[in-house]
N, CA, C and O atoms as a MOPAC input file, in Angstrom:
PM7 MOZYME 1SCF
protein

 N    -26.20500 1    59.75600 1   -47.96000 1
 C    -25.72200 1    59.74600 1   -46.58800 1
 C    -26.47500 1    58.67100 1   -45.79000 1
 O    -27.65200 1    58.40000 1   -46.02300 1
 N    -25.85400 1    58.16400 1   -44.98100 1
 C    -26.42800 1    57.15200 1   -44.23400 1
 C    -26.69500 1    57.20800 1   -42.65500 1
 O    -25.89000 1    57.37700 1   -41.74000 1
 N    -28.25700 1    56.98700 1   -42.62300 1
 C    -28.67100 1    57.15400 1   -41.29000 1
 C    -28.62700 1    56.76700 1   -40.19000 1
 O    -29.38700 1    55.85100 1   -39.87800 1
 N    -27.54400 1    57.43600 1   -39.01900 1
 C    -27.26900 1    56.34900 1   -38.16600 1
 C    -28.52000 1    56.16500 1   -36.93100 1
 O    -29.09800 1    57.14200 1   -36.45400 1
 N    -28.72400 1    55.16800 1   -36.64500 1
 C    -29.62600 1    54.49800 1   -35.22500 1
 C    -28.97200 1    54.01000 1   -34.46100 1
 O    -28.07700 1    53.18600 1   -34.64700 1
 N    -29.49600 1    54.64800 1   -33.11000 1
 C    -28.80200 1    53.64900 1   -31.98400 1
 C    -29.89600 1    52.80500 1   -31.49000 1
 O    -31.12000 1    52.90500 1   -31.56400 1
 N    -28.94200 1    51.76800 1   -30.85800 1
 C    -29.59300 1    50.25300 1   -30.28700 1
 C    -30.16500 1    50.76100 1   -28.99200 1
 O    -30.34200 1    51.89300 1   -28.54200 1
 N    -30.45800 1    49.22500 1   -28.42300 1
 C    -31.21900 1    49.98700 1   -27.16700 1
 C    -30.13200 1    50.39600 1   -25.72700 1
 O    -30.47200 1    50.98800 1   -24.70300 1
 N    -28.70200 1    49.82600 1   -26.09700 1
 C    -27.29800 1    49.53900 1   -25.21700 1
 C    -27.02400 1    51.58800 1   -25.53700 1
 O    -26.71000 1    52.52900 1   -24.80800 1
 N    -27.26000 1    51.48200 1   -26.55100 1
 C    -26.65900 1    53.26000 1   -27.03100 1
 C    -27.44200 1    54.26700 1   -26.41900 1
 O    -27.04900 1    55.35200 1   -25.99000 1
 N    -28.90000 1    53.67600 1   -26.42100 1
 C    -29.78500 1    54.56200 1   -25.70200 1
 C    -29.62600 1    54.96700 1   -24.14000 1
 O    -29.82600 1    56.04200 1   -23.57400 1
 N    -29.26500 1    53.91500 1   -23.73300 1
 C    -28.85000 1    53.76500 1   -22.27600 1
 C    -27.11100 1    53.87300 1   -21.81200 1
 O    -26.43000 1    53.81800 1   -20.78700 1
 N    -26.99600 1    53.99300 1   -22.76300 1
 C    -25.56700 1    54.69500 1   -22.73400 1
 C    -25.65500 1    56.33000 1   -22.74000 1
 O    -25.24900 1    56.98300 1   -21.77800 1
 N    -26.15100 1    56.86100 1   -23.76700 1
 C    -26.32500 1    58.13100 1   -24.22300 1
 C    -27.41800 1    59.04200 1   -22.66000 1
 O    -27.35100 1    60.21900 1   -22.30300 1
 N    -28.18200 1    58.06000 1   -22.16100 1
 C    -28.90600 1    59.06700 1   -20.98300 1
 C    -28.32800 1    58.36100 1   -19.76400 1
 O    -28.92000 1    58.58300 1   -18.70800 1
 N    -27.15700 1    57.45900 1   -19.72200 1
 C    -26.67000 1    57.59800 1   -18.17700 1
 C    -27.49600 1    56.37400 1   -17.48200 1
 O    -27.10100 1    56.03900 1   -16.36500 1
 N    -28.62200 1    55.66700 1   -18.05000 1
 C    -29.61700 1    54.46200 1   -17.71500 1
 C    -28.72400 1    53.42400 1   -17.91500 1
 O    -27.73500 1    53.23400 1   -18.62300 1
 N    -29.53900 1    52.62800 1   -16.84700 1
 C    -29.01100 1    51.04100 1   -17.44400 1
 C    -30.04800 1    50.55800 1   -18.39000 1
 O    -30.87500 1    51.37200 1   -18.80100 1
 N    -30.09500 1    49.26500 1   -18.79600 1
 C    -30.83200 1    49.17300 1   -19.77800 1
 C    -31.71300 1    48.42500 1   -19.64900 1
 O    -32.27600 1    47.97600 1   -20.64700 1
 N    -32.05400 1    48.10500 1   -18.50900 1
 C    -32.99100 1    47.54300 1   -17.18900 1
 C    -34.06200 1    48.78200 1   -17.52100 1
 O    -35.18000 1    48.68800 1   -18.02600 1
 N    -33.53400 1    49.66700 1   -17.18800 1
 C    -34.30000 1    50.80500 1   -16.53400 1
 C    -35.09900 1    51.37300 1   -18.06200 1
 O    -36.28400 1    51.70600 1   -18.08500 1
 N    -34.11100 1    51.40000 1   -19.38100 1
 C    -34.78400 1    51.78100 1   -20.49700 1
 C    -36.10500 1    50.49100 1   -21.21700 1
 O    -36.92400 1    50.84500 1   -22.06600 1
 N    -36.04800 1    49.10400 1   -20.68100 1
 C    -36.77100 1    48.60300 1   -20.91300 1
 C    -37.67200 1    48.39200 1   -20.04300 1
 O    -38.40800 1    47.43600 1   -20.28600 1
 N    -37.86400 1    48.97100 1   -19.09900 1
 C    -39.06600 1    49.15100 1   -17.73400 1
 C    -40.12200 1    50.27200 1   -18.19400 1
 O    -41.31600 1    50.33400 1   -17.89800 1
 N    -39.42100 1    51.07900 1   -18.93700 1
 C    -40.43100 1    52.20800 1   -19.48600 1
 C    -41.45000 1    52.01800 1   -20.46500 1
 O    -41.28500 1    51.51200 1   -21.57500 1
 N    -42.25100 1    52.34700 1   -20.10400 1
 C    -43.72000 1    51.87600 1   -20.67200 1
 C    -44.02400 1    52.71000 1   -22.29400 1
 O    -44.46300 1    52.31900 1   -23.37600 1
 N    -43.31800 1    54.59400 1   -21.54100 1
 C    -43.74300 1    55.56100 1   -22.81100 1
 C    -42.15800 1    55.76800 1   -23.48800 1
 O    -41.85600 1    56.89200 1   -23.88900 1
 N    -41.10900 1    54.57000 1   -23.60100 1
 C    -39.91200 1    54.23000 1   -24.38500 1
 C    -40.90400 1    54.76600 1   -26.82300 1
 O    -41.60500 1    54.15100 1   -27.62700 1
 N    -40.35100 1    55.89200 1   -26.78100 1
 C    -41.06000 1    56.24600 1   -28.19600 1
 C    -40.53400 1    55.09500 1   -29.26500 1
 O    -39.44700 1    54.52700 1   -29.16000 1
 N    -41.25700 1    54.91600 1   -30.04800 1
 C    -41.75200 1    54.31500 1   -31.11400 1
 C    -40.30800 1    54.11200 1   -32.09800 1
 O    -39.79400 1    55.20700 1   -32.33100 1
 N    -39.57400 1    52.96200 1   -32.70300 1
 C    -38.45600 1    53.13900 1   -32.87700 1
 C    -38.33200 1    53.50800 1   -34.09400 1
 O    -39.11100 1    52.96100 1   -34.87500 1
 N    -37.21200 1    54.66900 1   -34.75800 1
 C    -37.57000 1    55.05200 1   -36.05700 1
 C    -37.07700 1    54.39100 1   -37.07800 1
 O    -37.08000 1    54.82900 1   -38.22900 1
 N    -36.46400 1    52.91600 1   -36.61500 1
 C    -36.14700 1    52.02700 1   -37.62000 1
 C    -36.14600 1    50.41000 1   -36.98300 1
 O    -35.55400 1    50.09300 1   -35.95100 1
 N    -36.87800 1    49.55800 1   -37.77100 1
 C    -36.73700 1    48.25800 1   -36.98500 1
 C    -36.23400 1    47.13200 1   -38.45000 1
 O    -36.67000 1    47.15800 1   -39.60100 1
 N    -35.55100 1    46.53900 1   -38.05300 1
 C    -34.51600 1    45.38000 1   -38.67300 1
 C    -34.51700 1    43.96400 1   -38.04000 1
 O    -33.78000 1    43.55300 1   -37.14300 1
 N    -35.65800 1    43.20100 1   -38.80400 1
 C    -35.81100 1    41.90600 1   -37.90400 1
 C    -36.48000 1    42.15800 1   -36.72000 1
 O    -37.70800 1    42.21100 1   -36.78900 1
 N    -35.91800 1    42.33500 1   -35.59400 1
 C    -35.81500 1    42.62500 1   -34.05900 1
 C    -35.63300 1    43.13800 1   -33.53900 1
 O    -36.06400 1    43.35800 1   -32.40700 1
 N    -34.45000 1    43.84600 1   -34.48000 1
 C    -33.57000 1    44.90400 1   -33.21700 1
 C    -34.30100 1    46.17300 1   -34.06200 1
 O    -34.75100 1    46.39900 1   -35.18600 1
 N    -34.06400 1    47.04500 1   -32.38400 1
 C    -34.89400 1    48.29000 1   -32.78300 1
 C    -33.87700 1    49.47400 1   -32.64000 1
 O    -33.08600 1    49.53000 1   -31.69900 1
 N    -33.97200 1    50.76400 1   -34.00000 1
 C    -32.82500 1    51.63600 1   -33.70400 1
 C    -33.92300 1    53.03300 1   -33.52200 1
 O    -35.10300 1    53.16800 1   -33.84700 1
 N    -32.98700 1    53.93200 1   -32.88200 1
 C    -33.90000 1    55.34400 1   -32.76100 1
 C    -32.98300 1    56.05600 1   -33.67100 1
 O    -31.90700 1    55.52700 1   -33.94700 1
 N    -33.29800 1    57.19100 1   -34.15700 1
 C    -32.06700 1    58.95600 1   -34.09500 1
 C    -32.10400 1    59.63800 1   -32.96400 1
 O    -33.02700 1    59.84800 1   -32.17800 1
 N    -30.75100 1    60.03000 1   -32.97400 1
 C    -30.60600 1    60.67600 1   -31.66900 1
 C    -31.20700 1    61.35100 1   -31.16000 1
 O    -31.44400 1    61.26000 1   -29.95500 1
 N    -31.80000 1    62.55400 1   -32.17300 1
 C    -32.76500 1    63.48200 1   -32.48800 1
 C    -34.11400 1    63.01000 1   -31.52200 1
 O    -34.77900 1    63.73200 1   -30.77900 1
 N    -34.23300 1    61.93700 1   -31.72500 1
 C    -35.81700 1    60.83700 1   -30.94900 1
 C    -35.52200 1    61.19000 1   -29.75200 1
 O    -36.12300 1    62.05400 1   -29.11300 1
 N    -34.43500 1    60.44500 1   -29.31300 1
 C    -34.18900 1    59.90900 1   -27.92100 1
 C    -33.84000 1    60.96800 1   -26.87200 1
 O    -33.99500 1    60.94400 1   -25.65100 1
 N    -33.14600 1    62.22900 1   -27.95900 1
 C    -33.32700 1    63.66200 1   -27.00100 1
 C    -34.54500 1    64.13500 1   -26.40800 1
 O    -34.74500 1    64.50800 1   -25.25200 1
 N    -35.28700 1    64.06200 1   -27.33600 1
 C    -36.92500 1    64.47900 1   -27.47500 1
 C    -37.39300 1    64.49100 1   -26.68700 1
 O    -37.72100 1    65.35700 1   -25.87600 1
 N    -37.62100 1    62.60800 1   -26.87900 1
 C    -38.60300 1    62.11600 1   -25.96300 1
 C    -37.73900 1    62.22300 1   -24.35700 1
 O    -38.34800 1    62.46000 1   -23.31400 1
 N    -36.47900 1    62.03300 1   -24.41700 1
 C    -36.11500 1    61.74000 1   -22.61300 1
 C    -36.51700 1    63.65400 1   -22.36400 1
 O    -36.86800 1    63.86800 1   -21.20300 1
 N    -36.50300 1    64.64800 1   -23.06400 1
 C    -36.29700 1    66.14300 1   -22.09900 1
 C    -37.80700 1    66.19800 1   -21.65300 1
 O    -38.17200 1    66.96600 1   -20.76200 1
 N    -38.80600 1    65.21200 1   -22.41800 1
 C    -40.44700 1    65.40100 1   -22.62200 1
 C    -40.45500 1    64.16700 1   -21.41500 1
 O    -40.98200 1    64.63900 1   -20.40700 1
 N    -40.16800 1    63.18600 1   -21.26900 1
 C    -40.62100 1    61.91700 1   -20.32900 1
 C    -40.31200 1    62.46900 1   -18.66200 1
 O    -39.50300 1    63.27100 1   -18.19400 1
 N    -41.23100 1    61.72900 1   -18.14700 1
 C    -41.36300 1    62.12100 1   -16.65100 1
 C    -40.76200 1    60.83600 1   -16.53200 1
 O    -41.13500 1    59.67000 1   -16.66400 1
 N    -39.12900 1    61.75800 1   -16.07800 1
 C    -38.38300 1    61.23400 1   -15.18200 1
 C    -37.72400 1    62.34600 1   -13.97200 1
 O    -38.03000 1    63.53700 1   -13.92000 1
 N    -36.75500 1    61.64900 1   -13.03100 1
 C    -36.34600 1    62.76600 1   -12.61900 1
 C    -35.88300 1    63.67500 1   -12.66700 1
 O    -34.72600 1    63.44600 1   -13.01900 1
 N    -36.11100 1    65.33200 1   -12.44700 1
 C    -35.45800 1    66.18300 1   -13.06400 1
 C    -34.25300 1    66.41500 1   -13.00100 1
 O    -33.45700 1    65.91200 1   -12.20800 1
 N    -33.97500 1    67.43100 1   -14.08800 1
 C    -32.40200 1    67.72500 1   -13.97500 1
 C    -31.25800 1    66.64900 1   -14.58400 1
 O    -30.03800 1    66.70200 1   -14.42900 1
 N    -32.16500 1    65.51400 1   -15.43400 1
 C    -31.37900 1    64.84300 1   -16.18000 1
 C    -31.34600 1    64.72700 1   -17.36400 1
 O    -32.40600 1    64.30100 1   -17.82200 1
 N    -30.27900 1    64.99900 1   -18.36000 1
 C    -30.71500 1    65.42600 1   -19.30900 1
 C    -29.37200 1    64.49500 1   -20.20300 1
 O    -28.34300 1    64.20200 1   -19.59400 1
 N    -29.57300 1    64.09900 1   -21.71500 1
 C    -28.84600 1    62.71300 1   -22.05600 1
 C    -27.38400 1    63.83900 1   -22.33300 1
 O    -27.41100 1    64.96100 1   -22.83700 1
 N    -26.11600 1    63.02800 1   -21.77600 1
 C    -24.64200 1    63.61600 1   -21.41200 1
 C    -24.12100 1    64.74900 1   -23.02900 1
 O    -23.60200 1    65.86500 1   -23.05000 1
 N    -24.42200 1    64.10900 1   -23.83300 1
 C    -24.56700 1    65.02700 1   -25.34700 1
 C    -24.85000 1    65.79600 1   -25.18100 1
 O    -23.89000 1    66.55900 1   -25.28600 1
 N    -25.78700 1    66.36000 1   -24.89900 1
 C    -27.03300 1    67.27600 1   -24.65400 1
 C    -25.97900 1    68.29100 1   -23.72700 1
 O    -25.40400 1    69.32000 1   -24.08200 1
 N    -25.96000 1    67.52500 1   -22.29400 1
 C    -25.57200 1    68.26100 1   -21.07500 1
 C    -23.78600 1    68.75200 1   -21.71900 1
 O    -23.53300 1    69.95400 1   -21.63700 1
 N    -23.42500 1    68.45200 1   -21.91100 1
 C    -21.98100 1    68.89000 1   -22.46200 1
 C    -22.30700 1    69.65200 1   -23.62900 1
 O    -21.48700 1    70.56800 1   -23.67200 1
 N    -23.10100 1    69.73100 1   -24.60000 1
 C    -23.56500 1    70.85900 1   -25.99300 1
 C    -24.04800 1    72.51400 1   -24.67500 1
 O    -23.75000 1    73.68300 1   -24.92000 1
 N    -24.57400 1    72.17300 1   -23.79500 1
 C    -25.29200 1    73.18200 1   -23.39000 1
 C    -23.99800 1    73.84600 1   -22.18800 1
 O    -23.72700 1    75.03500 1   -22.01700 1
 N    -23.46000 1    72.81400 1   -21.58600 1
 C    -21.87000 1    73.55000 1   -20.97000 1
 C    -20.79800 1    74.36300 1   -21.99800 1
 O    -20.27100 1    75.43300 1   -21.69200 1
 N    -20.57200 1    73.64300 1   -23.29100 1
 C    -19.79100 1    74.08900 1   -24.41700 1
 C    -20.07700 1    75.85700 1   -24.85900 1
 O    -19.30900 1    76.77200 1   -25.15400 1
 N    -21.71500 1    75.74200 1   -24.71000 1
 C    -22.40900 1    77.32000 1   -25.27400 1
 C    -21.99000 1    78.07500 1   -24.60500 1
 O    -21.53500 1    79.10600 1   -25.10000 1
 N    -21.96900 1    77.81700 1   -22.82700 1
 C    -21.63300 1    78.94900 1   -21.97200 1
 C    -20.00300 1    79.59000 1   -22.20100 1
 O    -19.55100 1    80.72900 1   -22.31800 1
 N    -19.52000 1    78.46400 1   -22.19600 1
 C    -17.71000 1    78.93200 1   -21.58500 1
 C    -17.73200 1    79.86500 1   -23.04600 1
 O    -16.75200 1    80.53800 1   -23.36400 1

């Protein structure tokens, strides 16, 4: 099976950021795959670290926020 990574456009897609804002971040985690240059995470990462990073609350990446609306109804 093959492991997918997102770029840094996916990352900032996936939490609602521009990608200004994902490369301003200082504690951006460690990427779990790098190729040349470009750097990929698992989604799994990027959940992680954004529910753990001090940002503002109550934001949480749209996956996430739609998995946790889906549980209720």
């Amino acid at each position: 099976m093959t492991t997918r990574y997102l770029s840094i456009s996916e990352v900032s897609e996936r939490l609602g950021v521009t990608r200004a804002n994902i490369h301003r971040r200082a504690d951006l985690p460690e990427p779990d795959a790098v190729i040349g240059t470009v750097r990929g995470w698992k989604a799994e990462t990027v959940d992680e670290w954004w529910a753990n990073a001090n940002h503002s609350p109550g934001r949480l990446p749209r996956e996430v926020e739609e998995a946790r609306r889906n549980k209720t109804r």
